[in-house]
Backbone as CSV, one residue per row, in Angstrom:
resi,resn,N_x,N_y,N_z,CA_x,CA_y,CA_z,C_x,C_y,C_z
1,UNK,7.908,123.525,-67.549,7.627,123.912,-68.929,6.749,122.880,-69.625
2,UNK,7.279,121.530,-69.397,5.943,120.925,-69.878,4.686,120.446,-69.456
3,UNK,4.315,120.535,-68.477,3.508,120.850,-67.779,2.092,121.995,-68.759
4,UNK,3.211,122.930,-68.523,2.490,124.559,-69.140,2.141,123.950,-70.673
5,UNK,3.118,123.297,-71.353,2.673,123.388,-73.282,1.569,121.816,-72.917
6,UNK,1.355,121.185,-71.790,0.247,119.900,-72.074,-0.686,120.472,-71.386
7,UNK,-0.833,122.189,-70.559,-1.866,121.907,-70.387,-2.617,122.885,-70.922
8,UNK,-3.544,122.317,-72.074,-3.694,123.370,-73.262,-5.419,123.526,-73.076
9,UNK,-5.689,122.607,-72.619,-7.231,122.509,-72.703,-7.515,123.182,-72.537
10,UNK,-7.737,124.750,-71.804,-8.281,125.508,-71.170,-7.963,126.739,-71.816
11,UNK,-8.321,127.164,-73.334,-7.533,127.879,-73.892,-7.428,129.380,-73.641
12,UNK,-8.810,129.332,-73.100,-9.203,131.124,-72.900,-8.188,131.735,-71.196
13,UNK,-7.898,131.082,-70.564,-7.145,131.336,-69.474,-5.578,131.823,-69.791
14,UNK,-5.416,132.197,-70.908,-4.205,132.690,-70.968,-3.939,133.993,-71.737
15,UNK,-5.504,134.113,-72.455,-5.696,135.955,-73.352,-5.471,136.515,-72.461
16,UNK,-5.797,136.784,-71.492,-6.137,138.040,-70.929,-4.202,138.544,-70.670
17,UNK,-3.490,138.160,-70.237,-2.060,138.150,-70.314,-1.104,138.827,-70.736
18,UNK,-0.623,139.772,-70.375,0.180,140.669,-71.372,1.529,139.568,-71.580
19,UNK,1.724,139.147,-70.259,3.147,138.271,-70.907,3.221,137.009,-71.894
20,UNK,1.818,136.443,-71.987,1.646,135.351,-73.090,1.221,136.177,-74.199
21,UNK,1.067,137.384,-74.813,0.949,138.140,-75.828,2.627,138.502,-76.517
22,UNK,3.214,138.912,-75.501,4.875,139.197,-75.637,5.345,138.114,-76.009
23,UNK,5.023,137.103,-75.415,5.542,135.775,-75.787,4.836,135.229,-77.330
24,UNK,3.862,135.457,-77.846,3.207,134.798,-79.224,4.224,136.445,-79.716
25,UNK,4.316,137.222,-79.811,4.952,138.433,-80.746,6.721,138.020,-80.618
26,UNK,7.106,137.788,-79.378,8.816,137.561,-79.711,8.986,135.925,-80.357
27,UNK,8.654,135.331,-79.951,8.165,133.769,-80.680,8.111,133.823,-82.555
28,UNK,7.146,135.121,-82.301,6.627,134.843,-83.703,7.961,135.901,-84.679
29,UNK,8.514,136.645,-83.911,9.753,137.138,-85.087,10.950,135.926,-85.161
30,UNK,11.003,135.182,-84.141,12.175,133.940,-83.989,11.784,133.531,-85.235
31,UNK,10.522,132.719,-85.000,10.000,132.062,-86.129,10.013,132.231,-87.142
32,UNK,9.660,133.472,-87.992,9.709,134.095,-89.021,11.571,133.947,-89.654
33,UNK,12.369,134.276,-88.708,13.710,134.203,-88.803,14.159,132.701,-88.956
34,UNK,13.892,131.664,-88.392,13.942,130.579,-88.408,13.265,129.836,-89.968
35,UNK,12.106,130.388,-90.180,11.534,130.061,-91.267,11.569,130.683,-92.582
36,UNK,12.224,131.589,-92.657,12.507,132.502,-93.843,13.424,131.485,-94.774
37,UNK,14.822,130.709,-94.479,15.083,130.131,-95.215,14.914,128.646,-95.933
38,UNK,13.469,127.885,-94.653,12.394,127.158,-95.076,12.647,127.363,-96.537
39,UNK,11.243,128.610,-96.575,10.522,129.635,-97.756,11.203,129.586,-98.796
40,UNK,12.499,130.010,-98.784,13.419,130.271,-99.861,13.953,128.857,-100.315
41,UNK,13.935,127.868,-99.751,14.539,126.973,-100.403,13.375,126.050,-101.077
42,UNK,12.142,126.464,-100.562,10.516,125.856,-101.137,10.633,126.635,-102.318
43,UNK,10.692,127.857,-102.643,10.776,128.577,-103.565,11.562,128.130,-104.885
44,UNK,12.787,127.480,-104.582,13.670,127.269,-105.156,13.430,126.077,-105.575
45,UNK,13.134,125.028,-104.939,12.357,123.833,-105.605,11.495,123.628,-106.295
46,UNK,10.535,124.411,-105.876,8.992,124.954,-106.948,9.865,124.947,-108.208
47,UNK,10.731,125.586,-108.279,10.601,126.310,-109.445,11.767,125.080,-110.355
48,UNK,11.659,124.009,-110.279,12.161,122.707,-110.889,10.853,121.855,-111.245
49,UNK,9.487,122.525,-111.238,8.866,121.687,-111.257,8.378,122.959,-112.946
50,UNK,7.195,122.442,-114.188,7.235,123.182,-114.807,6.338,124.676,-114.706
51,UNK,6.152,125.518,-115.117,6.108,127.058,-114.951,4.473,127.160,-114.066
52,UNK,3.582,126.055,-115.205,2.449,126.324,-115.051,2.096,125.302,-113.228
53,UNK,2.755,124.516,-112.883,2.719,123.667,-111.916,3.463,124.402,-110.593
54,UNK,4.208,125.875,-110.800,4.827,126.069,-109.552,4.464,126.762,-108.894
55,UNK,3.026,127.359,-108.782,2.421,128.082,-107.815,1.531,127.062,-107.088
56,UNK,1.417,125.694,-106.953,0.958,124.599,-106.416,1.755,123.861,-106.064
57,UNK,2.824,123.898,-106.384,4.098,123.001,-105.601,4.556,124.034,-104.390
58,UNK,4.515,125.455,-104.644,4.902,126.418,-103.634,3.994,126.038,-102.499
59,UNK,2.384,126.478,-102.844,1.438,126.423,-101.776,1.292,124.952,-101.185
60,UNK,2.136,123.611,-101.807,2.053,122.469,-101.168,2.769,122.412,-100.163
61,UNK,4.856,122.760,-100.838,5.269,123.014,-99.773,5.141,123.876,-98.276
62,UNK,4.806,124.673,-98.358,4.509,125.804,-97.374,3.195,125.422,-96.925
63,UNK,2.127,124.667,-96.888,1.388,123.784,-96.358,1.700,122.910,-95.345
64,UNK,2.660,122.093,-95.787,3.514,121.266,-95.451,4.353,121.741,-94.111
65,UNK,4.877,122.733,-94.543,5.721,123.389,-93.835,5.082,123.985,-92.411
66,UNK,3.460,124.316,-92.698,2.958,124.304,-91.045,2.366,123.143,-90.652
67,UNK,1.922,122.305,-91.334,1.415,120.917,-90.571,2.362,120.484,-90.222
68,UNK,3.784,120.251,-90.610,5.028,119.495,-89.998,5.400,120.101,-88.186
69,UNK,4.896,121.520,-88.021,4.978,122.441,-86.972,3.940,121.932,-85.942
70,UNK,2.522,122.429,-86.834,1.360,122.379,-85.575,1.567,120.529,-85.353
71,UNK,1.776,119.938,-85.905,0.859,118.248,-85.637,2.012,118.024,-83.943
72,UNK,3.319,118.109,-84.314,3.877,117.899,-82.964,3.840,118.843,-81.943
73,UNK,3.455,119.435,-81.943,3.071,120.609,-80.961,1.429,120.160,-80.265
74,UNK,0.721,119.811,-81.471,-0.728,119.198,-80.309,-0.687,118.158,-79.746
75,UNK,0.636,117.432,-80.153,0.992,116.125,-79.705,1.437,116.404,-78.064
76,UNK,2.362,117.371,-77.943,2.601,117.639,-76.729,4.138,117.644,-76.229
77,UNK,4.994,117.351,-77.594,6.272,117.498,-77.837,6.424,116.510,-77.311
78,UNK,6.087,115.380,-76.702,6.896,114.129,-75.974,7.573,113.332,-76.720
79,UNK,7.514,113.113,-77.782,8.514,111.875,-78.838,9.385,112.613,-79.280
80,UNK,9.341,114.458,-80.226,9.943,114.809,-80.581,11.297,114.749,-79.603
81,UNK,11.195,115.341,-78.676,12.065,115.791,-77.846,12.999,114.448,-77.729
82,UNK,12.179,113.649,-77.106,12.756,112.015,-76.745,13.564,111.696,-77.889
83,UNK,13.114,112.243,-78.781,13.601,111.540,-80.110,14.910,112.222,-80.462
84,UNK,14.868,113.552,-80.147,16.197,114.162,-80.660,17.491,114.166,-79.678
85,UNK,16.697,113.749,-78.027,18.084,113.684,-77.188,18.435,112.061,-76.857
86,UNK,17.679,111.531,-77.313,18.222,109.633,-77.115,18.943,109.261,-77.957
87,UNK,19.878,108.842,-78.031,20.696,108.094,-78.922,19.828,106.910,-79.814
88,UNK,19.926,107.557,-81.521,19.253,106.682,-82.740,19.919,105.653,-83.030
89,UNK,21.197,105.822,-83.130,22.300,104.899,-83.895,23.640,104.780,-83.229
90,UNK,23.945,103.771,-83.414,25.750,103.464,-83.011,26.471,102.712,-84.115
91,UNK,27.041,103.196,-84.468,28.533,103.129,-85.132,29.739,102.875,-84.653
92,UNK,30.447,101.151,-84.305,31.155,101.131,-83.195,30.804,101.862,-81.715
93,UNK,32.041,103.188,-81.713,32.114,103.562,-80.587,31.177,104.908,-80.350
94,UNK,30.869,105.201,-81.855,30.225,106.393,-81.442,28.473,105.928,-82.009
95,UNK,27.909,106.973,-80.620,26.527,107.293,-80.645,26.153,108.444,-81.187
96,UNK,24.996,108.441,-82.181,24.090,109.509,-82.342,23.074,109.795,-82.069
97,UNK,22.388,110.742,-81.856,21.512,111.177,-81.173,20.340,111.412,-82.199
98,UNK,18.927,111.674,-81.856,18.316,112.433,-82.718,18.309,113.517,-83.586
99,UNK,19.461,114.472,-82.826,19.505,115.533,-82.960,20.517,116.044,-84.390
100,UNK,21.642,114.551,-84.174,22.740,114.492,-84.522,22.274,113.723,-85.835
101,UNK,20.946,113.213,-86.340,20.791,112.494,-87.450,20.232,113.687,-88.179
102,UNK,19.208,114.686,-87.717,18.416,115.599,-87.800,19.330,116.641,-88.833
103,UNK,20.762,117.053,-88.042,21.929,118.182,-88.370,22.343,117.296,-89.668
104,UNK,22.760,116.056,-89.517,23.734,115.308,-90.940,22.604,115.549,-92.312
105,UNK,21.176,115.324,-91.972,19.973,114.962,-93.119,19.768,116.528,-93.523
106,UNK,20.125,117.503,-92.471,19.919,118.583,-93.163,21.262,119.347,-94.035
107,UNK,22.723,119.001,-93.562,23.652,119.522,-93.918,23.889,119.040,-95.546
108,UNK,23.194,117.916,-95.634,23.127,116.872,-96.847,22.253,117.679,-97.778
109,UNK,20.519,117.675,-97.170,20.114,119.169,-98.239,20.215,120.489,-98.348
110,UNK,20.688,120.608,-96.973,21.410,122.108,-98.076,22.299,122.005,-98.740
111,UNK,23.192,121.468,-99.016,24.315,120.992,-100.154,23.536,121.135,-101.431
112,UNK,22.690,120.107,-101.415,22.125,119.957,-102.263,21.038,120.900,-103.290
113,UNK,20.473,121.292,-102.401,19.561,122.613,-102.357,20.680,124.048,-103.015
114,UNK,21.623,124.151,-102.458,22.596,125.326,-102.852,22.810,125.274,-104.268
115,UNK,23.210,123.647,-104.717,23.686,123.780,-105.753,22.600,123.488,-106.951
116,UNK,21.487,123.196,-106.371,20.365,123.604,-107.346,20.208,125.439,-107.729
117,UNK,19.849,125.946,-106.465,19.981,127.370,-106.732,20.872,128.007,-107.414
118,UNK,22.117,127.310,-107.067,23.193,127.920,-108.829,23.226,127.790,-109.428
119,UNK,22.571,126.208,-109.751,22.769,126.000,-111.081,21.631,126.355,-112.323
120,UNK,20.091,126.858,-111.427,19.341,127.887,-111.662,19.866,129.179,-112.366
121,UNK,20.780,129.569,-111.330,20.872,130.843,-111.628,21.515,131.078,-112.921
122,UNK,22.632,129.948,-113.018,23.740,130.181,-113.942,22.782,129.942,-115.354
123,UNK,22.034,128.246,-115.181,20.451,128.582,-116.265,20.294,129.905,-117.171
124,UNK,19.930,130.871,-116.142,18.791,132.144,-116.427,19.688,132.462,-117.142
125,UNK,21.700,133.159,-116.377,22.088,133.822,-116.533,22.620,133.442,-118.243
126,UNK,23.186,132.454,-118.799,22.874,132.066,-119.719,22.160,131.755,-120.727
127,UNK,21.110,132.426,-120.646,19.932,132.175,-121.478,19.105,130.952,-121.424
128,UNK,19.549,129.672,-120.883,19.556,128.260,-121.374,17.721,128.040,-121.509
129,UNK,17.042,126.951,-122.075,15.787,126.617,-121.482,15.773,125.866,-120.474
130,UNK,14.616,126.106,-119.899,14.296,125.257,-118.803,14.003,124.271,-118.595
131,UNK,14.588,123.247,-118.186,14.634,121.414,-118.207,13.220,121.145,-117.782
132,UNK,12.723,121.583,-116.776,11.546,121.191,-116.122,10.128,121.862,-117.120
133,UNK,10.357,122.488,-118.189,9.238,122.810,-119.153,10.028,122.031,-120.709
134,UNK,10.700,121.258,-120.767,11.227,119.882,-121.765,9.909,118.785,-121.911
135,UNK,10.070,118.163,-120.644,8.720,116.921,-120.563,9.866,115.864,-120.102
136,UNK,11.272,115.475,-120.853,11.693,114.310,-120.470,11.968,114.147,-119.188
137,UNK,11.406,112.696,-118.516,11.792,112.490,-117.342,10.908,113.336,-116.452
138,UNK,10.041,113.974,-116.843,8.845,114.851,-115.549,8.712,114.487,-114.466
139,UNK,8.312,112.489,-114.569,7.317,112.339,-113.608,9.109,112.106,-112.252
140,UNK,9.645,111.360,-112.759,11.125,110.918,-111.805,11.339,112.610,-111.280
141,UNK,11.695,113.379,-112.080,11.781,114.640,-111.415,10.755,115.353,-110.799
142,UNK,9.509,115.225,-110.904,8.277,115.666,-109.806,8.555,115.053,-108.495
143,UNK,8.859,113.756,-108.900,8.866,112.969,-107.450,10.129,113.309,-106.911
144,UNK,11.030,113.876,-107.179,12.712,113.712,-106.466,12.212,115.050,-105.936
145,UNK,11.531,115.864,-106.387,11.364,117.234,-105.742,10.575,117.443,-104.562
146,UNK,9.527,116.154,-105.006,8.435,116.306,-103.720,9.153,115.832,-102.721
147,UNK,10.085,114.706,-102.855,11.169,114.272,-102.054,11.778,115.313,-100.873
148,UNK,12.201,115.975,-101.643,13.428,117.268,-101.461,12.516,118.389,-100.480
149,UNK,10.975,118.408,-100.852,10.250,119.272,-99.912,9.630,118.533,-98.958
150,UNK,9.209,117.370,-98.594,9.233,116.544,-97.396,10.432,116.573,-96.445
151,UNK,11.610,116.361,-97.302,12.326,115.632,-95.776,12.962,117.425,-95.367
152,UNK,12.761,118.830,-96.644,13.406,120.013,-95.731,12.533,120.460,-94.605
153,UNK,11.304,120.520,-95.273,10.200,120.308,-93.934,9.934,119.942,-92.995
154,UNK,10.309,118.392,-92.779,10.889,117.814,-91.647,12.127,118.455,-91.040
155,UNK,13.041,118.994,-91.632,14.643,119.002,-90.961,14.064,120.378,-90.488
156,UNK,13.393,121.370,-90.944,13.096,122.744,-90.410,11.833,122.518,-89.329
157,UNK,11.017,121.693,-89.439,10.336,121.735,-88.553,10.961,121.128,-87.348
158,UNK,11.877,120.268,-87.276,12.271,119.853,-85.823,12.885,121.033,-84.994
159,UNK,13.507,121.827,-85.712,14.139,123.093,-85.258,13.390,123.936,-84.798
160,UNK,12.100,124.333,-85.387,11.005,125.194,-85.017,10.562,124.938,-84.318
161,UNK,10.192,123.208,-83.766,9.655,123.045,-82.669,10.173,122.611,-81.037
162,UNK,11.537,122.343,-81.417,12.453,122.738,-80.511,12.333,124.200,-79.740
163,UNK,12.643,124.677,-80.612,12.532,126.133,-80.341,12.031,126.836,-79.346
164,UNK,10.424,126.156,-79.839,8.750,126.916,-79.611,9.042,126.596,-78.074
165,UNK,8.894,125.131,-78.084,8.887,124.200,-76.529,10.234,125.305,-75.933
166,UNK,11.203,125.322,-76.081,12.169,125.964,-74.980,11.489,127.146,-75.061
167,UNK,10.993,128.031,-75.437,10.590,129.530,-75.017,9.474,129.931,-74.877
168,UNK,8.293,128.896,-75.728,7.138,128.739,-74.882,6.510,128.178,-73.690
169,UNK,5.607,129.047,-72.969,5.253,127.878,-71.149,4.021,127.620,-71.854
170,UNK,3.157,127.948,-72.739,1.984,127.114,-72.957,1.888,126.970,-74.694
171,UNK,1.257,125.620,-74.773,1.096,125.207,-76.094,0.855,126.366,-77.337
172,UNK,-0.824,127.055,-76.624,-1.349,128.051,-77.373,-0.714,129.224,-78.178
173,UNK,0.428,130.251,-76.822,1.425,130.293,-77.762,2.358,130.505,-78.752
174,UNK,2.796,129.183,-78.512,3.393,128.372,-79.511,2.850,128.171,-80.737
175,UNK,1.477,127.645,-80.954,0.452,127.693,-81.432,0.536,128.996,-82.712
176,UNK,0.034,130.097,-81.453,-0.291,131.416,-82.143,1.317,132.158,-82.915
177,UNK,2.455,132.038,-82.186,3.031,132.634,-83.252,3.621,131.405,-84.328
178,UNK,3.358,130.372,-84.439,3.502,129.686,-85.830,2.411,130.203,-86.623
179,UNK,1.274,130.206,-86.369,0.264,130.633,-87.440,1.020,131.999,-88.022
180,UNK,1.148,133.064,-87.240,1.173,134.130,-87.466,2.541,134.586,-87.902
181,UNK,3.516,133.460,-87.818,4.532,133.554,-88.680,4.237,132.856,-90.307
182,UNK,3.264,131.695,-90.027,3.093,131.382,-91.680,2.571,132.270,-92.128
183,UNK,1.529,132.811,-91.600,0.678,134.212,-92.568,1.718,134.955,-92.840
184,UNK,2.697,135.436,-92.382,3.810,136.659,-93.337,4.583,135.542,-94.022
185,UNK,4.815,134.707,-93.699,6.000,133.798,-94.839,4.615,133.445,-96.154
186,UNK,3.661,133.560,-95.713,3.001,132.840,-96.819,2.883,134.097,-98.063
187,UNK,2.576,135.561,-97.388,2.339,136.089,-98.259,3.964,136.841,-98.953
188,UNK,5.290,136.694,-98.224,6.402,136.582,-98.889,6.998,135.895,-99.800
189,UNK,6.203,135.158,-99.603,6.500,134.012,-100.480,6.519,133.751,-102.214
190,UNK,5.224,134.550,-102.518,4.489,135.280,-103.369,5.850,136.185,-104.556
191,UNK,6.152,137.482,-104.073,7.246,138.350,-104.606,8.707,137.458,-104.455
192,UNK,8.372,136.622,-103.616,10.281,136.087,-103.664,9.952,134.565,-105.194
193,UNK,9.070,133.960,-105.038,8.473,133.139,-106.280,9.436,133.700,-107.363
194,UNK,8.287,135.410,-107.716,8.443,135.707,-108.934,10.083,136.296,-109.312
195,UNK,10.518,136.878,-107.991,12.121,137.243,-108.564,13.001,136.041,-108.471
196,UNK,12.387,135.135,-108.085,13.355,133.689,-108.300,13.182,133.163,-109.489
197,UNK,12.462,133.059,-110.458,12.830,133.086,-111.593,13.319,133.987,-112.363
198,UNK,13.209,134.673,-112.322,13.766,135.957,-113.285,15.217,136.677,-113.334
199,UNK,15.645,136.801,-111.840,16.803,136.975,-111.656,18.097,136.184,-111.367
200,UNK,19.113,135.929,-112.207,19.986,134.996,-111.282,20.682,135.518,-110.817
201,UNK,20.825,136.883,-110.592,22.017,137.459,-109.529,21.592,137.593,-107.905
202,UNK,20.033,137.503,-108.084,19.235,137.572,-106.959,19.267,136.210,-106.278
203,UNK,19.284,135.218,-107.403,19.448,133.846,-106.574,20.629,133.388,-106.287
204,UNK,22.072,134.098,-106.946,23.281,133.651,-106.364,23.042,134.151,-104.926
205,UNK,22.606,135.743,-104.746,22.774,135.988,-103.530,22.053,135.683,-102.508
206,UNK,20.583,135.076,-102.693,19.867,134.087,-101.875,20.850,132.961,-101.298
207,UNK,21.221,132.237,-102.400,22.327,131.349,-102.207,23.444,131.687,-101.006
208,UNK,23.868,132.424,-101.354,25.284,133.254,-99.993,24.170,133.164,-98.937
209,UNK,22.777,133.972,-99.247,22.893,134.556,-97.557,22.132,132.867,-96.747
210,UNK,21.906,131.996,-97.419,21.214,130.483,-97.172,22.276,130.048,-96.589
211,UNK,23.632,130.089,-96.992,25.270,129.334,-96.812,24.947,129.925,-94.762
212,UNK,25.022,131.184,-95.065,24.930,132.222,-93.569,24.143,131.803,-92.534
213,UNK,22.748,131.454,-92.819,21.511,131.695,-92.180,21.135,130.208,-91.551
214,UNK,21.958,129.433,-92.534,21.645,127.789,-92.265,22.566,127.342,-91.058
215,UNK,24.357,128.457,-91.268,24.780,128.025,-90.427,24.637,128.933,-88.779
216,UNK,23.553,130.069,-88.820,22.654,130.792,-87.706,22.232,129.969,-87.005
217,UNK,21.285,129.012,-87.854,19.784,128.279,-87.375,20.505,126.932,-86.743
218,UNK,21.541,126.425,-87.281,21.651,124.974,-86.466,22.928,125.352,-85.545
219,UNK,23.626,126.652,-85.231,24.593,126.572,-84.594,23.753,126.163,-83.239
């Protein structure tokens, strides 16, 4: 298998293929499934930043969200991998792994992430105004957010590219259904934006099905 994703140079030797076509189309619904609650929790952050600023915090994150994908993938997966099955840390008797720092950093933001989304919702559902169109404290809260969309990006992209490498035999791909999963997350992204502000019964239940989907993706 790795062999097949390093040896990429030769890109046109693998179109002609019906089974590397099957493979960029079943790849690319994983992906989409894998990355849907990315999306939703980019969504949900955007929208802590103020009204006129969150259709550029969206398209940053979700930017983000495929360069964190393609850059280790042209790399050739060799550190990632190394990185998530070698032991990072010891604590006395116990060792952790890459994998095992990867699961704690993400279980930490979705916590965190959840209870932004409620406390959104409960916001709307209350009438309240919106803190992030106030001014106090902007710039500390721009930055805790950009925060919050770096390291989910990271925690979702190690997963995605895990993934790719176990079920892809060549880079390309791998490659092709990430693109072609960002093109539908990108343009979903769009209608889920606008009912994430507006509704908070829609974002409690984003919320539930995130609780579900988070614990899908890292079982």
């Amino acid at each position: 298998m790795r062999e097949g994703l390093m040896g990429w140079m030769n890109p046109m030797e693998w179109i002609g293929g019906p089974q590397a076509w099957f493979g960029v189309l079943g790849l690319t619904m994983i992906e989409i499934l894998v990355g849907l609650a990315n999306v939703v929790f980019i969504v949900i952050l955007a929208n802590e930043f103020p009204a006129a600023q969150r259709n550029g915090a969206r398209l940053f994150g979700l930017g983000l969200m495929l360069l964190m994908r393609l850059w280790p993938l042209a790399q050739g997966l060799d550190w990632p991998v190394k990185f998530l099955n070698r032991s990072q840390l010891s604590v006395g008797p116990y060792e952790y792994t890459g994998q095992h720092l990867v699961l704690m950093a993400g279980g930490v933001l979705v916590l965190s992430l959840l209870f932004q989304g409620a406390r959104s919702g409960w916001r709307i559902w209350k009438g309240a105004p919106d803190p992030a169109d106030s001014g106090g404290g902007a710039g500390l809260r721009a930055m805790l957010v950009l925060f919050q969309i770096v390291a989910l990006n990271a925690v979702f992209a190690a997963r995605s590219v895990v993934t790719a490498s176990a079920m892809a035999s060549r880079v390309e791909v791998a490659m092709a259904a990430m693109l072609a999963a960002f093109w539908f997350l990108l343009r979903l992204s769009r209608p889920l934006a606008r009912v994430a502000g507006t509704s908070p019964w829609q974002m409690m239940a984003w919320t539930a099905l995130l609780v579900f989907a988070n614990r899908m993706d890292w079982a």
